[in-house]
Structures are given as structure tokens and as C-alpha cells.
TORKOL-4160 file (C-alpha; in steps of 0.2 Angstrom, whole numbers, padded with zeros to 4 digits, m for minus):
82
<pt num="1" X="0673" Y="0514" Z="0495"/>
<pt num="2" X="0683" Y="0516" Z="0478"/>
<pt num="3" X="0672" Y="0521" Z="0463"/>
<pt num="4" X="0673" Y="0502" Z="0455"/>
<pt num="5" X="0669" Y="0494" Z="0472"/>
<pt num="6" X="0652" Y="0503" Z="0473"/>
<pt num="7" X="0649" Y="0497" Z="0456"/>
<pt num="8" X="0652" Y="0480" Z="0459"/>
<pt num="9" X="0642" Y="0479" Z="0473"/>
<pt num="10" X="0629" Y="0489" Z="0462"/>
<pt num="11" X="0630" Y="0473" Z="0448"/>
<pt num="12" X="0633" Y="0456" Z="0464"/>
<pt num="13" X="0615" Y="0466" Z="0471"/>
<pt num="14" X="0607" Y="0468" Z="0453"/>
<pt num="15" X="0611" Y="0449" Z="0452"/>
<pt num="16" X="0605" Y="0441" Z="0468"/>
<pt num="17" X="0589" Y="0452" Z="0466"/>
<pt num="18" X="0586" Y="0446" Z="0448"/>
<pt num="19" X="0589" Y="0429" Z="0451"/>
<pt num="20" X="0581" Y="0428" Z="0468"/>
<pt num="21" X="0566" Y="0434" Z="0458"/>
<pt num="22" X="0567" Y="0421" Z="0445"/>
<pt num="23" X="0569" Y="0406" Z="0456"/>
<pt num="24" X="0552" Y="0413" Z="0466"/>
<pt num="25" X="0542" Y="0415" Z="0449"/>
<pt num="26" X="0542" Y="0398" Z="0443"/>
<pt num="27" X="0533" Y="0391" Z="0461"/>
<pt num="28" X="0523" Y="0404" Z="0460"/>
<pt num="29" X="0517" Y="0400" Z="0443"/>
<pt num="30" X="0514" Y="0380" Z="0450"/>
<pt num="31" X="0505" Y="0390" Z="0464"/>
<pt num="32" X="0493" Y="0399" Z="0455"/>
<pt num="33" X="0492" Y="0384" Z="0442"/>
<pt num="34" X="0486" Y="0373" Z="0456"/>
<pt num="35" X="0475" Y="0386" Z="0464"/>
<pt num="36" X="0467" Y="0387" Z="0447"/>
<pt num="37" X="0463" Y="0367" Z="0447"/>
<pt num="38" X="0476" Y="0367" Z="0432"/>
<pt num="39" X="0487" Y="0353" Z="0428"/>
<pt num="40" X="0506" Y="0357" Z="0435"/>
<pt num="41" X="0518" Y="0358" Z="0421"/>
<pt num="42" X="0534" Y="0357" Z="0428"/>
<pt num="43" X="0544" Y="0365" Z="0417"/>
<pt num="44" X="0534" Y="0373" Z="0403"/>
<pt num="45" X="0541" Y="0376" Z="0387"/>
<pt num="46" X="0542" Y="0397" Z="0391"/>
<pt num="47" X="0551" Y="0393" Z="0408"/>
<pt num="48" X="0570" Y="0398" Z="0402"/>
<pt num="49" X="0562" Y="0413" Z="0395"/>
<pt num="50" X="0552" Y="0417" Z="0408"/>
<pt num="51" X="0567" Y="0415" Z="0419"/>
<pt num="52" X="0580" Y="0425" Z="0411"/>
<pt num="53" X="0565" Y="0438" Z="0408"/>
<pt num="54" X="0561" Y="0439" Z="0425"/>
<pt num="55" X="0581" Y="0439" Z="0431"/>
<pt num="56" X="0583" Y="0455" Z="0421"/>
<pt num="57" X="0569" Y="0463" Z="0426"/>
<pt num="58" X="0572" Y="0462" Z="0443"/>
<pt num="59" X="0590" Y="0467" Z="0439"/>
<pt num="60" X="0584" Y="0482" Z="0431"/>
<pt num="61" X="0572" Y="0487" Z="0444"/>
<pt num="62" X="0586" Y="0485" Z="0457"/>
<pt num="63" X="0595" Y="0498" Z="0446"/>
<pt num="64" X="0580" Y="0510" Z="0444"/>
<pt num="65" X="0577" Y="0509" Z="0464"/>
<pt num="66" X="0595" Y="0515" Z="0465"/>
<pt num="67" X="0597" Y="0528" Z="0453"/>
<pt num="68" X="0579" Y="0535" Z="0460"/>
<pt num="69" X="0586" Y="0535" Z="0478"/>
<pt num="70" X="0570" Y="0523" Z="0481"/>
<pt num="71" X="0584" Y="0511" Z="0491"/>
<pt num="72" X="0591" Y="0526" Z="0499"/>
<pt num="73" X="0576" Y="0531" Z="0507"/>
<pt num="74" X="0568" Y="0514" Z="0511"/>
<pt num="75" X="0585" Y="0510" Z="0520"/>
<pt num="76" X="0582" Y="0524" Z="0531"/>
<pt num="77" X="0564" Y="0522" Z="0535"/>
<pt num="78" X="0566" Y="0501" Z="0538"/>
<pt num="79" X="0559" Y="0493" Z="0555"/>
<pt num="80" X="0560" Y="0475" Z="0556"/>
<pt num="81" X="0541" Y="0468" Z="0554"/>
<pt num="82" X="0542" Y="0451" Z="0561"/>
């Protein structure tokens, strides 16, 4: 695999990880804002930070977990739990 196509792939993974994050957060936040017998806001005033927060974030731990080895050596050491 070409030197650009690994990095590609490196940036479309950084991407579905950051945003796959993201989108997780904000029910998660109605989750615990329920638990807490607080009033749901649906989309709080924070939430496009929040968002775009948490989207790079996950993108830059992706990156970290990469450059670490960290994926490297979970790959290797994956079984399939359920």
C-alpha cells in the first residue's frame, strides 16, 4: 500500500472515529441528564461545541493510538467477546 493510501486511510478512520464519538456523546448526555431526574434539553446551547470538541478528540486519540502502536497491538491480541 502506497505511502498516501495509508494516510488516507489514517484521516477516513480519524474521521469515523471522531464522529462516531460525537454522535454517541449527545445521547449519552440525555442519558445521564434523565438518570439524574434533570430536565432533557434537546439540543443545548454547548452541543455544536461539544460536538466538534468531541469529534477531534476522538480523531486525535485515533492518531495517538496509532503512532503509539496501541492499535497495532490490540489488533493482534482481539477475540471477538459476543
Amino acid at each position: 500500500m502506497k505511502k498516501v493510501d495509508k494516510l488516507v486511510r489514517l484521516l477516513v478512520e480519524m474521521v469515523v472515529v471522531g464522529v462516531g464519538l460525537a454522535l454517541l456523546g449527545l445521547p449519552v448526555s440525555w442519558l445521564m441528564r434523565a438518570a439524574s431526574g434533570k430536565k432533557i434539553v434537546w439540543w443545548p446551547k454547548h452541543a455544536r461545541a461539544m460536538l466538534v470538541g468531541t469529534a477531534f478528540t476522538g480523531a486525535a486519540f485515533h492518531l495517538i493510538c496509532e503512532i503509539s502502536g496501541l492499535n497495532q497491538w490490540y489488533v493482534k491480541r482481539y477475540v471477538r467477546l459476543l
